[in-house]
C-alpha beads as a LAMMPS data file, in Angstrom:
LAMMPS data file: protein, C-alpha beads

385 atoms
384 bonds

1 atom types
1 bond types

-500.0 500.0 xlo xhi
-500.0 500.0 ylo yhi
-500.0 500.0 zlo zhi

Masses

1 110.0

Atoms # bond

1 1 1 -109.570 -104.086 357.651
2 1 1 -109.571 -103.016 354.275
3 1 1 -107.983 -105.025 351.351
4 1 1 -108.211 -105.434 347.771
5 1 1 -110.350 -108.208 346.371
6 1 1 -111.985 -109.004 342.630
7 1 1 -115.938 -107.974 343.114
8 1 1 -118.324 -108.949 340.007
9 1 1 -120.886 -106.266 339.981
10 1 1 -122.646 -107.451 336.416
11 1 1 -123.111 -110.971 334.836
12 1 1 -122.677 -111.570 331.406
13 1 1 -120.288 -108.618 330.266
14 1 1 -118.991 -109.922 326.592
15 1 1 -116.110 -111.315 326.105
16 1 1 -112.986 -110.473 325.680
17 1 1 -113.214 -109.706 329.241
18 1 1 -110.064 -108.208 329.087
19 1 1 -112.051 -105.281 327.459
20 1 1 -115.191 -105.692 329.540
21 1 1 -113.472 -106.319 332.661
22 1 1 -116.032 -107.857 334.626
23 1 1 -114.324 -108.137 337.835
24 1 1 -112.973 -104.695 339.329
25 1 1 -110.192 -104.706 342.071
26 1 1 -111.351 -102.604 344.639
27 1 1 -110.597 -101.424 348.359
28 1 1 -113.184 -103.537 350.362
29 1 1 -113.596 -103.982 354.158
30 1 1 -113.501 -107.395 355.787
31 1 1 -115.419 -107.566 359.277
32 1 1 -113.437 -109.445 361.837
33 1 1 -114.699 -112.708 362.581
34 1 1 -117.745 -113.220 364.692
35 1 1 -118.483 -116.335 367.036
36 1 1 -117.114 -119.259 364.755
37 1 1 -115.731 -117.523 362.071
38 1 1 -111.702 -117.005 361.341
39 1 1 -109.892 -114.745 359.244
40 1 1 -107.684 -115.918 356.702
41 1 1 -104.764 -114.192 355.209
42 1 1 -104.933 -115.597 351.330
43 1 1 -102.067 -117.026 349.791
44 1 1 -102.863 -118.602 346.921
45 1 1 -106.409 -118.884 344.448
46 1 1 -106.947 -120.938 341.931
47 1 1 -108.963 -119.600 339.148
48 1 1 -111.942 -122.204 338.102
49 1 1 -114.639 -122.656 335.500
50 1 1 -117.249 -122.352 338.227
51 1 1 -115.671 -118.620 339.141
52 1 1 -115.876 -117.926 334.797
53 1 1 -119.845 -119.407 335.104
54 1 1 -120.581 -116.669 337.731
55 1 1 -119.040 -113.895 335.593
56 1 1 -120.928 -114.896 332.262
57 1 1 -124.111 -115.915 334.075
58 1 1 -124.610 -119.601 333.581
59 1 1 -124.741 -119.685 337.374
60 1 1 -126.406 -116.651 338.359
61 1 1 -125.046 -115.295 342.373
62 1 1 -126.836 -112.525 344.585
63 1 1 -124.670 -109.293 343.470
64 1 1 -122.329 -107.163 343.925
65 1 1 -120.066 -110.360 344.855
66 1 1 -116.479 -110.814 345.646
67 1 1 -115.587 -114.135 343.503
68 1 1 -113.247 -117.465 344.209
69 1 1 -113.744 -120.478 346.069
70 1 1 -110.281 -122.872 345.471
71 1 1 -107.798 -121.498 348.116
72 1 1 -105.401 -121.628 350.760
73 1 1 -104.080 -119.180 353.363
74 1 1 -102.957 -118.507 357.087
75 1 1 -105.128 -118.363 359.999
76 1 1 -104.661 -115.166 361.379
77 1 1 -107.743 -114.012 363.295
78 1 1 -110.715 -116.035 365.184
79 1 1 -113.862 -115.210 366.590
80 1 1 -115.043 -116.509 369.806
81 1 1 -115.845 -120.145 370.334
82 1 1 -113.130 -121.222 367.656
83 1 1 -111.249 -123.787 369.702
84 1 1 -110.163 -126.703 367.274
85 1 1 -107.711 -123.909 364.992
86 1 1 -104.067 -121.639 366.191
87 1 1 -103.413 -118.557 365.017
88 1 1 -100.761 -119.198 362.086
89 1 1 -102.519 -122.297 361.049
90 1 1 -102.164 -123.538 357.187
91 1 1 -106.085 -123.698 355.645
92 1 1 -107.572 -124.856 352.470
93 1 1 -110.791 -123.130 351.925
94 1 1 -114.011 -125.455 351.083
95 1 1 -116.265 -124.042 348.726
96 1 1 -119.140 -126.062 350.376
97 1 1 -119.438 -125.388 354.043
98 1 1 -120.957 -128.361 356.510
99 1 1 -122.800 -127.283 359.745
100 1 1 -122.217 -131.285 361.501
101 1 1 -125.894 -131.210 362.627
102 1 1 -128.439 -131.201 359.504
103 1 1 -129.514 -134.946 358.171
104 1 1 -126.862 -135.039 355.224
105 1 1 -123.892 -133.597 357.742
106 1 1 -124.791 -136.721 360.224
107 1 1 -125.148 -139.357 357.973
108 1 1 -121.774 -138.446 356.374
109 1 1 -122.221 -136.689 353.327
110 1 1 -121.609 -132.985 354.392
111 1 1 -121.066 -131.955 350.924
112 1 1 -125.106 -132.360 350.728
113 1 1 -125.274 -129.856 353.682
114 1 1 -128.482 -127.884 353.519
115 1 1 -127.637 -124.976 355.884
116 1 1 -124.414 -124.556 353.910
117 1 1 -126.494 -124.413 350.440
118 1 1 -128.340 -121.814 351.862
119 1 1 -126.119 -119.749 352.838
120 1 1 -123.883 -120.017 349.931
121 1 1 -126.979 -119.690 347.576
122 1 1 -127.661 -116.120 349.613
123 1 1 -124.378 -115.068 349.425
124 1 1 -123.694 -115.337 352.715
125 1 1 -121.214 -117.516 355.395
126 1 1 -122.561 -120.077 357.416
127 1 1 -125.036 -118.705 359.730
128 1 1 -126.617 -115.819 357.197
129 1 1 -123.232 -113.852 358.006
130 1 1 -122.090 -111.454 355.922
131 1 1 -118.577 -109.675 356.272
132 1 1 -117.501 -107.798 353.714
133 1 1 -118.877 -104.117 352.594
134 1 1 -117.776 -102.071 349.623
135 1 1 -115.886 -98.475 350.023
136 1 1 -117.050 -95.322 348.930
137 1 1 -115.032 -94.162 346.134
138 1 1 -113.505 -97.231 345.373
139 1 1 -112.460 -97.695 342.082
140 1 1 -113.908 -100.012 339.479
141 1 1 -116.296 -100.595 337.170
142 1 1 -120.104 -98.424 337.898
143 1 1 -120.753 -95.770 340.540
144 1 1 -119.707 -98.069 343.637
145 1 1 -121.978 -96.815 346.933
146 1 1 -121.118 -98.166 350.801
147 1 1 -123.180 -101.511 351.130
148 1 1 -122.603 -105.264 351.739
149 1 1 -121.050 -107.657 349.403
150 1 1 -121.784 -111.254 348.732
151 1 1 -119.212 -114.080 349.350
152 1 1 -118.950 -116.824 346.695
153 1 1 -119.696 -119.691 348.352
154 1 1 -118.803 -118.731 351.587
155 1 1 -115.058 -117.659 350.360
156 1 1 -114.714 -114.700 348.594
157 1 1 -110.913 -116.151 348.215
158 1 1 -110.085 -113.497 345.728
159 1 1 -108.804 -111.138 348.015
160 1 1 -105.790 -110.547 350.129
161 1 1 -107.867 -111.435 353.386
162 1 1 -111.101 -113.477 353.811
163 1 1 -113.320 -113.793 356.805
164 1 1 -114.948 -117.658 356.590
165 1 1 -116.887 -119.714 358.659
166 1 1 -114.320 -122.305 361.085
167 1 1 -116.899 -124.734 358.623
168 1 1 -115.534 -123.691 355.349
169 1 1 -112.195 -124.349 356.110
170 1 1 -109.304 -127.447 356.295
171 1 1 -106.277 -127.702 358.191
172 1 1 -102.950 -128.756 356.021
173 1 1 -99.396 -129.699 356.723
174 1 1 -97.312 -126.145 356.492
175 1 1 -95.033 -127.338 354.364
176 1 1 -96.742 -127.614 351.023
177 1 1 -96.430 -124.582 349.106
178 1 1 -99.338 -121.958 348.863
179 1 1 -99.720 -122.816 344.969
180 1 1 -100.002 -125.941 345.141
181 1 1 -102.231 -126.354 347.830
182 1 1 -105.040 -124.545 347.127
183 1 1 -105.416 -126.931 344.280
184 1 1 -106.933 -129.254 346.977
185 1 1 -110.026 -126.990 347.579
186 1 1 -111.564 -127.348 344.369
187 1 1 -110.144 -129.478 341.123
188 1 1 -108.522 -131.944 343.361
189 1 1 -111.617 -132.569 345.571
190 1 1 -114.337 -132.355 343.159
191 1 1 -112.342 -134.681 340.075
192 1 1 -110.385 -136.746 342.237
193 1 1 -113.627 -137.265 344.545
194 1 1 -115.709 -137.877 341.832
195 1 1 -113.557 -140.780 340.583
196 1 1 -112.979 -142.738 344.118
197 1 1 -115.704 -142.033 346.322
198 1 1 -118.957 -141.157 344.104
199 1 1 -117.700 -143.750 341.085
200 1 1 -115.686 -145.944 343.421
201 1 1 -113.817 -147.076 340.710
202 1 1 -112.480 -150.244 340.926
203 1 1 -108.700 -151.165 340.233
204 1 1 -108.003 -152.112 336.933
205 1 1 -111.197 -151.068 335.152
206 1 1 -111.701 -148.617 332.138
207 1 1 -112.805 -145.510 332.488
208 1 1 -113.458 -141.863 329.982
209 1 1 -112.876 -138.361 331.244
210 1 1 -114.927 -135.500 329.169
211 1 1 -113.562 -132.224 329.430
212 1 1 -110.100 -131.405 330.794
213 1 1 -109.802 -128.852 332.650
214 1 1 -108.681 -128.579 336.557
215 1 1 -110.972 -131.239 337.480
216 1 1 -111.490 -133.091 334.977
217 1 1 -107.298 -133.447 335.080
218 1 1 -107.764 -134.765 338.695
219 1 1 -110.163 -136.958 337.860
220 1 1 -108.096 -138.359 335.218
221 1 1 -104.931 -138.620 337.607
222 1 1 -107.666 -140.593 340.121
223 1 1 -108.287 -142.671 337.463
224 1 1 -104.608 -143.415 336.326
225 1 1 -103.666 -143.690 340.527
226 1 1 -106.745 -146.620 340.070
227 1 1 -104.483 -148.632 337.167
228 1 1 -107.108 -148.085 335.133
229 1 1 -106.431 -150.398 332.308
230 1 1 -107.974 -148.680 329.554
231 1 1 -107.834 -144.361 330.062
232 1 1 -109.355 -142.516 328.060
233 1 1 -109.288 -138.168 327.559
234 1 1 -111.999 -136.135 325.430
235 1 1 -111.930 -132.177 325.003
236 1 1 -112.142 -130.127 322.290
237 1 1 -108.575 -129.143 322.561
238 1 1 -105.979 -130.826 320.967
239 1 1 -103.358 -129.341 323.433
240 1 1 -105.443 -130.974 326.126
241 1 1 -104.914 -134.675 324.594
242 1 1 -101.827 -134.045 324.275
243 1 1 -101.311 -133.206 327.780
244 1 1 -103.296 -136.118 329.001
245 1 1 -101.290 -138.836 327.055
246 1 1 -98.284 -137.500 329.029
247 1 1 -100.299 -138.094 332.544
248 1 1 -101.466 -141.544 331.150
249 1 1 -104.283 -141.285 328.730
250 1 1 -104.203 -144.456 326.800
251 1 1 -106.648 -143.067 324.566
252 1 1 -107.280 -139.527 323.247
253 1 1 -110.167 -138.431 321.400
254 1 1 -111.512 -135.021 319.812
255 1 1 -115.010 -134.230 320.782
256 1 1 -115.363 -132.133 317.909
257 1 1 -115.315 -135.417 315.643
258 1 1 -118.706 -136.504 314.352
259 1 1 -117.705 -139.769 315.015
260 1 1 -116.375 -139.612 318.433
261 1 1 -118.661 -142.011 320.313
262 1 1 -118.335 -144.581 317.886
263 1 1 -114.196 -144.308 318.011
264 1 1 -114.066 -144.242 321.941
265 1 1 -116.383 -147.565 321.493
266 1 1 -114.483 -149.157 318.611
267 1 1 -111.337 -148.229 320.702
268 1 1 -113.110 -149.906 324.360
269 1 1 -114.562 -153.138 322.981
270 1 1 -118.489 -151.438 323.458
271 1 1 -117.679 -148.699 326.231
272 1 1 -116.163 -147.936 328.958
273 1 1 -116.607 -148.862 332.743
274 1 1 -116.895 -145.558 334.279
275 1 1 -117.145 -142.637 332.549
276 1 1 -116.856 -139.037 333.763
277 1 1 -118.138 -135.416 332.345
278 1 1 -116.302 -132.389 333.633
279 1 1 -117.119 -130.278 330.930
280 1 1 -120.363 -128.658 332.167
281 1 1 -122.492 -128.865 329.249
282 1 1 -125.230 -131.466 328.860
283 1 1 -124.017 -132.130 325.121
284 1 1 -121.042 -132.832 326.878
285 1 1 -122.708 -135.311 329.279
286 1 1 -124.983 -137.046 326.229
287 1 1 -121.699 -138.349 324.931
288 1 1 -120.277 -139.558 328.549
289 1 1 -123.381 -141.613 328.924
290 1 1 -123.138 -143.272 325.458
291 1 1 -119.660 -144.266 325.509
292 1 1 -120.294 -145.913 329.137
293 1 1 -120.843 -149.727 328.498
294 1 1 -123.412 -151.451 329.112
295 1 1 -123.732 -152.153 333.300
296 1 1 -121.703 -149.292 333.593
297 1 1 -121.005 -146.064 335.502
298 1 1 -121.445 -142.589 334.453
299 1 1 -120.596 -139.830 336.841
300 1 1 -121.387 -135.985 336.222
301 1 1 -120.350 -132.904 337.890
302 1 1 -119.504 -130.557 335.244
303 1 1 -122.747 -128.103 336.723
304 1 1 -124.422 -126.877 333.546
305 1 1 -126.888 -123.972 333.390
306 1 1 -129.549 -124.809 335.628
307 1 1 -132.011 -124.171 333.301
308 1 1 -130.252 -126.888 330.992
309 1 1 -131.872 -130.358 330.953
310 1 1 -130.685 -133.806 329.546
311 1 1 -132.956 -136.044 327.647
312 1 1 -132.419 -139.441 328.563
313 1 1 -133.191 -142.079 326.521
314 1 1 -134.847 -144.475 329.270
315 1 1 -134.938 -147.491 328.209
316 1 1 -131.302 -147.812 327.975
317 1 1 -131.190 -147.288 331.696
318 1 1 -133.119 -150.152 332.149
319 1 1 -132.415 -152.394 329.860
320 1 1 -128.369 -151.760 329.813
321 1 1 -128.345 -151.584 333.538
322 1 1 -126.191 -148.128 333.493
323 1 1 -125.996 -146.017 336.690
324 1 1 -125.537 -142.306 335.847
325 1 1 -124.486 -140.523 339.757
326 1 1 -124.012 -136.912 340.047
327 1 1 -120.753 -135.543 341.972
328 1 1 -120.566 -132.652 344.057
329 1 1 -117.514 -132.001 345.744
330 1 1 -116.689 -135.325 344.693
331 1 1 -118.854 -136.725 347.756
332 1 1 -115.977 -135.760 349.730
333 1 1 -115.474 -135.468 353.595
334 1 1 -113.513 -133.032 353.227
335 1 1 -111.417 -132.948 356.827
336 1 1 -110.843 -136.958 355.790
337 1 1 -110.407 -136.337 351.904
338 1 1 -108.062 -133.281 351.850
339 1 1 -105.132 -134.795 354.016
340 1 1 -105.966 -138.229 352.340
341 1 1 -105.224 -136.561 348.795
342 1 1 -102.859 -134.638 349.714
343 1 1 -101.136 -137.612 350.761
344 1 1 -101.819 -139.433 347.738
345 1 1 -99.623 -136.326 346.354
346 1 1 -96.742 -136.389 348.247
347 1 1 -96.408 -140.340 347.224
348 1 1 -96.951 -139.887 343.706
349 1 1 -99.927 -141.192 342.797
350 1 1 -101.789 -137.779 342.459
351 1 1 -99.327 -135.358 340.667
352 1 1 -101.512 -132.538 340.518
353 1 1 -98.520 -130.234 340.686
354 1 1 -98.558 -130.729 336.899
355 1 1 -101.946 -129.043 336.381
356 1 1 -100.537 -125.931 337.290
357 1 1 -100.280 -123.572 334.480
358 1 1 -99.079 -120.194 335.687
359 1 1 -98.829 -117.988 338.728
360 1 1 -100.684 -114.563 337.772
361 1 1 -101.304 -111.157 340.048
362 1 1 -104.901 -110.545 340.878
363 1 1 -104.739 -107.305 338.899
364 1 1 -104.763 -109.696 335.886
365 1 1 -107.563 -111.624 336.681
366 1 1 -109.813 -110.862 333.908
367 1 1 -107.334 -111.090 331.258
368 1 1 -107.071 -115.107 333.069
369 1 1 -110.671 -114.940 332.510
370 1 1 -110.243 -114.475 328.888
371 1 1 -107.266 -117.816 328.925
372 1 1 -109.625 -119.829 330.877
373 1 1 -112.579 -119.431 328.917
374 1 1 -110.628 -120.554 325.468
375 1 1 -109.463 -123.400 327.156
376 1 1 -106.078 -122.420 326.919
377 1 1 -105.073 -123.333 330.801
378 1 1 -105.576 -126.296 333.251
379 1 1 -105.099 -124.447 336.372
380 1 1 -103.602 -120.367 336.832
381 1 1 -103.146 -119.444 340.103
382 1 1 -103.058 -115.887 341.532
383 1 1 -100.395 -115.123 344.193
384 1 1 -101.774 -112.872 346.892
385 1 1 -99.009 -112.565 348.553

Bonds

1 1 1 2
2 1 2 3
3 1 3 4
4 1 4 5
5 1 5 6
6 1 6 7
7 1 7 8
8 1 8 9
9 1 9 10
10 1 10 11
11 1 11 12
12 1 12 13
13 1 13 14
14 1 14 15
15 1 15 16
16 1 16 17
17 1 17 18
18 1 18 19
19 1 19 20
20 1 20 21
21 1 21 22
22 1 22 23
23 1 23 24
24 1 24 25
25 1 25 26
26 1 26 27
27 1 27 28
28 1 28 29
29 1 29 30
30 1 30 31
31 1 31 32
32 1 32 33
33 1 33 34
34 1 34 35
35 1 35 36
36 1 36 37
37 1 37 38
38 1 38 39
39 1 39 40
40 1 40 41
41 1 41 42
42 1 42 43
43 1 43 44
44 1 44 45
45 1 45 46
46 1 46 47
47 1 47 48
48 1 48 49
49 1 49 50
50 1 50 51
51 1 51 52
52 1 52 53
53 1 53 54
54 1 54 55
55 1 55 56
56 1 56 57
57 1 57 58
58 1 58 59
59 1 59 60
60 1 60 61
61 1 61 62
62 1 62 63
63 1 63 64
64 1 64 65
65 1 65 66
66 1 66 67
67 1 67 68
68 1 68 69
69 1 69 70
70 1 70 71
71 1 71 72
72 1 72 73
73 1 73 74
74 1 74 75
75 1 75 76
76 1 76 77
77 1 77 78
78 1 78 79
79 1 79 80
80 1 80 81
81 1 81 82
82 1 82 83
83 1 83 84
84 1 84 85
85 1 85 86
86 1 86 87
87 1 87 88
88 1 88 89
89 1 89 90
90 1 90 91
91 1 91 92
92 1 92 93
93 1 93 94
94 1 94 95
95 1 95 96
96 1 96 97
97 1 97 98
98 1 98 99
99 1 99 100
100 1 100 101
101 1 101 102
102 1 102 103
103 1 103 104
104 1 104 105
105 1 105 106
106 1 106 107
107 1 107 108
108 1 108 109
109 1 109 110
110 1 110 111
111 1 111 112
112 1 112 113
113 1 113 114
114 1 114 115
115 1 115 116
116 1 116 117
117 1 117 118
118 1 118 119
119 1 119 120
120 1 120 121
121 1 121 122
122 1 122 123
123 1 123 124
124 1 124 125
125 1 125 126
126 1 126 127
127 1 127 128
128 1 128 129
129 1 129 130
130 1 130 131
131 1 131 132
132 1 132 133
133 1 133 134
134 1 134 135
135 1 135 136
136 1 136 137
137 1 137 138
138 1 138 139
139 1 139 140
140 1 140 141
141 1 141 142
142 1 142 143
143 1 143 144
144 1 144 145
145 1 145 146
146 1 146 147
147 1 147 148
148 1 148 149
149 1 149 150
150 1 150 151
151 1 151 152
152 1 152 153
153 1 153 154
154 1 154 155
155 1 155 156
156 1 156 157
157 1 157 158
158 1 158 159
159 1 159 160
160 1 160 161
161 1 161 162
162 1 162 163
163 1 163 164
164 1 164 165
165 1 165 166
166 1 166 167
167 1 167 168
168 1 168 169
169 1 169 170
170 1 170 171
171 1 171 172
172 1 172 173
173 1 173 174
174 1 174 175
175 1 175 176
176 1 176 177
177 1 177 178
178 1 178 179
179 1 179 180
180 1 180 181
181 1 181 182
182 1 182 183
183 1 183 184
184 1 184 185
185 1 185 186
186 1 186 187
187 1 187 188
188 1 188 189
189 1 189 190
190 1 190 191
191 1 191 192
192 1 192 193
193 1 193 194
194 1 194 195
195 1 195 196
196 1 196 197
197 1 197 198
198 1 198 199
199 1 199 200
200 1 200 201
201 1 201 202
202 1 202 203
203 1 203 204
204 1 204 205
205 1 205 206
206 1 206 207
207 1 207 208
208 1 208 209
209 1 209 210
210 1 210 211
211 1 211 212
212 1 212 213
213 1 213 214
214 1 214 215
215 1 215 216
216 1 216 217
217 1 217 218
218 1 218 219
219 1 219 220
220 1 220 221
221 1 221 222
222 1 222 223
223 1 223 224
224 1 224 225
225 1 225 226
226 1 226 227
227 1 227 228
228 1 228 229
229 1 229 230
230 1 230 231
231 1 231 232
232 1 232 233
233 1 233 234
234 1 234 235
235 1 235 236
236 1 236 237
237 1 237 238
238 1 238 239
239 1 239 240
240 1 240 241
241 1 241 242
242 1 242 243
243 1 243 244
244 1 244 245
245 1 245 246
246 1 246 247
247 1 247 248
248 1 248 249
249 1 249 250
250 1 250 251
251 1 251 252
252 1 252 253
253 1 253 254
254 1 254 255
255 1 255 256
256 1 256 257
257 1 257 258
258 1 258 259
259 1 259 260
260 1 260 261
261 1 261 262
262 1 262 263
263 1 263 264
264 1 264 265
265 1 265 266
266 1 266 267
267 1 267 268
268 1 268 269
269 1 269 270
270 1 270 271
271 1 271 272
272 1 272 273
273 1 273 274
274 1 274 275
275 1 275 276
276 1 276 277
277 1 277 278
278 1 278 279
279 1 279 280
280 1 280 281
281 1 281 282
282 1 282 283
283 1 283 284
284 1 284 285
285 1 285 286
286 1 286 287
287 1 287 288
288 1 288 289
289 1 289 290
290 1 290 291
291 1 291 292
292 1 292 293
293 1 293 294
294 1 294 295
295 1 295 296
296 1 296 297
297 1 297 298
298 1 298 299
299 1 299 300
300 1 300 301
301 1 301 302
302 1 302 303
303 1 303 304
304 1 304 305
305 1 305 306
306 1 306 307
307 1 307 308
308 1 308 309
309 1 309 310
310 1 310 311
311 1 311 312
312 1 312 313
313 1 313 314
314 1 314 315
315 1 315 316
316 1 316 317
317 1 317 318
318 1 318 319
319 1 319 320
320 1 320 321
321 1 321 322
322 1 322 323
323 1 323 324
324 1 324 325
325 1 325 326
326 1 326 327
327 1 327 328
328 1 328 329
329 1 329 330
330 1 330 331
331 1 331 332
332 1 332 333
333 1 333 334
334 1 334 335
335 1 335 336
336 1 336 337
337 1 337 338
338 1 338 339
339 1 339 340
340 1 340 341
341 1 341 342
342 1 342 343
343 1 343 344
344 1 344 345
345 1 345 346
346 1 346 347
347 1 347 348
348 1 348 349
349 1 349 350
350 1 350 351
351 1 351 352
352 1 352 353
353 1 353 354
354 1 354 355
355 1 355 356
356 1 356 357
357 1 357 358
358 1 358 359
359 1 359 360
360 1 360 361
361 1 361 362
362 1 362 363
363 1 363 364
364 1 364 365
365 1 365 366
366 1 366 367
367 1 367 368
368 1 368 369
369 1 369 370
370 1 370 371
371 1 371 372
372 1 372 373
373 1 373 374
374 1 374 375
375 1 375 376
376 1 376 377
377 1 377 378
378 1 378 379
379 1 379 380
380 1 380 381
381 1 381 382
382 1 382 383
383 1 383 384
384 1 384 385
């Protein structure tokens, strides 16, 4: 089959990549499935800070790629031994895929999966698979040749069709709409995850939320959905506060302010109870940890460069009793957590419908690119269909 997708061929093009255009849309062919596998007809992809730190190379991928991990679609192909899935099925995509049989998988933390790190770290589905190949003459950026491309993290969700492992995907309810549901396979998981199964916040306590973007948004609705008695919102955006006072923020600070970690303090009685950094920047995760109280809880998974580090003062560990917990996927099971949140949503105590900032084409991905890396959206979402 061939279809057109968004394939990164070079890292770190310059801004404004509406210029640069980093990612091409070209004619690709999708394999059909192999044993375990399923094709997917996309619907719906969210565009996410983890798709801009492929493109400007803060998280470096095997290349030529086809980008996009947060998405839903229809089942409508599946390879042999697929038994558990009808054609016509509703699917949110899982940017971590869990094999059910490694250590991490059995002990119920699949989003630890080691098989499915190394496959997404190779570019590949579960398995070593790899499905999609570029056409000859194809137009993009660079002289494009026949040869293999990579999936990002076992998706490749921006394209009209995907071929996934029966592992990297959730069944949904059909009735919640395309745009809104792909939310669920990224921001909602990761913030809302992060907030009640890696902090396991309790009800009434006070938490901070660093950087507001999709996820950090979810986590923030998490937190407001846990009565948190004291909520409190820090980006560099002042649209952003403002935003997050409307979803409950009972506090709102600037990050840019010298004085910020002294304010959210002032403002806490000595700190917050959990604290959370979605902004993906150790600066960003310095100030999370110091405006976390003493015996308190600070959760990261904003995913930095890897070649970033974070200097912790020690002692204060110690002697403070803090816990600092990293997040990924928001320690979610993600065939109990997806339905559960999704739930959560249809009884109004997740309204991540209001994260959604606009419904683009996939031939205007890069100037999205250029949007999302100003901070200027929560969540745009490109229509496939």
């Amino acid at each position: 089959m061939r279809v057109r997708a968004a394939v990164l061929r070079q890292m770190s093009l310059p801004a404004p990549y509406a210029q640069s255009r980093p990612l091409s849309i070209e004619e690709v062919e999708v394999a059909e499935p192999g044993p375990g596998e399923l094709l997917i007809r996309i619907h719906a992809a969210g565009l996410c800070h983890s798709d801009l730190s492929a493109i400007n190379g803060d998280r470096p991928w095997p290349l030529p790629i086809v980008v996009g991990h947060e998405a839903a679609g229809e089942v409508v192909g599946m390879g042999p031994g697929v038994s558990d899935i009808q054609l016509g099925d509703h699917v949110v995509l899982v940017f971590r895929p869990s094999c059910g049989g490694c250590l991490s998988c059995t002990s119920g933390r699949p989003a630890l999966c080691g098989p499915g790190g190394e496959s997404n770290g190779s570019g590949s589905l579960l398995g070593g698979y790899k499905r999609l190949r570029a056409v000859s003459g194809a137009t993009g950026i660079g002289n494009e040749i026949d040869g293999p491309l990579n999936h990002h993290m076992g998706c490749a969700a921006f394209s009209e069709y995907a071929t996934v492992s029966r592992r990297s995907v959730v069944k949904i309810d059909p009735d919640l709409p395309w745009d809104e549901a792909a939310l669920f396979g990224c921001a909602v998981l990761t913030g809302a995850g992060a907030v009640l199964n890696t902090a396991k916040m309790e009800v009434g306590s006070s938490a901070a939320v660093v950087g507001l973007g999709g996820v950090g948004f979810s986590s923030l609705l998490a937190a407001a959905s846990a009565s948190a008695r004291t909520l409190v919102a820090v980006d560099l955006l002042e649209s952003k506060l403002e935003f997050a006072r409307s979803l409950g923020a009972t506090h709102c600070f600037n990050a840019a302010d010298p004085d910020v970690i002294e304010k959210v303090k002032e403002a806490t009685g000595g700190g917050v109870d959990y604290s959370f950094e979605m902004a993906g920047s150790v600066k960003a995760l310095e100030l999370a940890y110091r405006i976390t109280a003493r015996g308190g809880t600070t959760v990261t998974a904003g995913l930095p460069n890897p070649a970033h580090k974070w200097d912790l003062q020690a002692v204060s560990l110690i002697a403070e009793e803090r816990t600092v917990k990293g997040s990924y996927i928001g320690s979610c099971v993600p065939t109990r957590d997806v339905p559960r949140f999704i739930a959560m949503y249809r009884a109004g105590q997740l309204p991540v419908d209001k994260l959604l900032s606009e419904r683009i084409r996939l031939d205007d991905i890069n100037e999205a690119l250029d949007r999302l890396a100003r901070g200027e959206s929560i969540r745009q979402i490109i229509m496939m269909h």
